[in-house]
C-alpha positions in Angstrom: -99.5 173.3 140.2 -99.0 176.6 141.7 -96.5 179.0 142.9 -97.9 182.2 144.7 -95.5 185.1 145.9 -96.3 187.9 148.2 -94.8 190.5 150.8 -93.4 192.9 148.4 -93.7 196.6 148.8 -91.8 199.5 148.6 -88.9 199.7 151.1 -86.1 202.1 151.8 -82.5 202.0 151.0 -81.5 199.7 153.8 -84.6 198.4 154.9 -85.9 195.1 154.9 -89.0 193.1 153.3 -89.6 189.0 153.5 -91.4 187.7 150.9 -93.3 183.9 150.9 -93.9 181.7 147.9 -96.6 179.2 148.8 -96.7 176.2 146.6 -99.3 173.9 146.0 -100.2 170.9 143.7 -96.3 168.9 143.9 -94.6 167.0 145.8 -92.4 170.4 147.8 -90.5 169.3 150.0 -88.6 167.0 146.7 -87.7 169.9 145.0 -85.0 172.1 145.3 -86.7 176.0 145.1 -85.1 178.8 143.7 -85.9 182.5 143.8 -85.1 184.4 140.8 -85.9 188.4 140.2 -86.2 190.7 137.3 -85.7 193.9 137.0 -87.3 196.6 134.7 -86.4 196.3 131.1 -83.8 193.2 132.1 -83.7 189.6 131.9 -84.5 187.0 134.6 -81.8 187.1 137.5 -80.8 184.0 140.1 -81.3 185.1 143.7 -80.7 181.7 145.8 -81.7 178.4 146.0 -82.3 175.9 149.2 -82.0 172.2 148.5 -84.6 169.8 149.2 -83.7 168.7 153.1 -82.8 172.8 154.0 -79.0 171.3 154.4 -77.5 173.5 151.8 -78.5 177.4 150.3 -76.6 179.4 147.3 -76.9 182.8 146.8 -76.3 185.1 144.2 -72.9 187.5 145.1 -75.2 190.8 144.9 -77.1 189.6 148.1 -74.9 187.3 149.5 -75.1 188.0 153.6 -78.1 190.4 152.9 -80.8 187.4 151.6 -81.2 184.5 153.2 -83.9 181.6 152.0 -85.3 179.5 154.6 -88.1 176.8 153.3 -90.7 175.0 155.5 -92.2 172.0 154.3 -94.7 171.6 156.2 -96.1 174.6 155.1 -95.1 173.8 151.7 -93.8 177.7 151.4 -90.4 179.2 151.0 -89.6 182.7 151.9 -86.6 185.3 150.8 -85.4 186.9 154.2 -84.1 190.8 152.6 -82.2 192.8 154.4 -80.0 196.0 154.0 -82.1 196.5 150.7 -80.5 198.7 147.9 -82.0 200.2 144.8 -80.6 197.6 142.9 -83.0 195.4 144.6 -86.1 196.7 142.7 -87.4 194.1 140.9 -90.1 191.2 140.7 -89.6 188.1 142.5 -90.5 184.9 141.1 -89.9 181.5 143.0 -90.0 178.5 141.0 -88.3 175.3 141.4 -84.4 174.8 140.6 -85.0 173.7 136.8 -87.6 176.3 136.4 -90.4 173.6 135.2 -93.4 174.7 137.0 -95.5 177.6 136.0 -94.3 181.2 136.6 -96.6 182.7 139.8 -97.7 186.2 138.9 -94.3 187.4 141.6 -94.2 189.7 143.7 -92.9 193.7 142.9 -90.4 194.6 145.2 -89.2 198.9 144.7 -86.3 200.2 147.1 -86.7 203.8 146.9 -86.0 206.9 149.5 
């Protein structure tokens, strides 16, 4: 089982970055995936989650109509879509599934910074 995240970066205040989560060694496209972020010297935060069949997303009210999570199966991968980034925003991103019972990846940093 593994969970790989990448496409972070730095970004500006306001910006944009996506980042992917490519999963291997499951069955995917049965589990609802989450992305969860944590911030320097903080706990672990919930970001959003899309269920199983893409029908339904939930997002955490600080990016709520600035992330959005789309998932394709096929490619067994799940991306966070980031938009109109904020310094609040730094963080690393993990994705893992909904009951956070597969392995941490190593995430992915993500710094918003002018």
């Amino acid at each position: 089982v593994q969970l790989v995240e990448s496409g972070g970066g730095l970004a500006q205040p306001g910006g944009s970055l996506r980042l992917s989560c490519v999963a291997s060694g499951f069955p995917f496209s049965q589990r609802i995936m989450t992305w969860v972020r944590q911030a320097p010297g903080k706990g672990l935060e919930w970001v959003a989650k899309i269920y199983h069949d893409g029908s339904l997303t939930y997002y955490a009210d600080s990016v709520k109509g600035r992330f959005t999570i789309p998932r394709d199966d096929a490619r067994h991968m799940t991306l966070l879509q980031m938009t109109r980034l904020n310094p609040e925003d730094t963080a690393v991103y993990f994705c893992n599934s909904d009951d956070y019972r597969l392995p941490f990846g190593q995430g992915t940093q993500v710094t918003v910074s002018s």
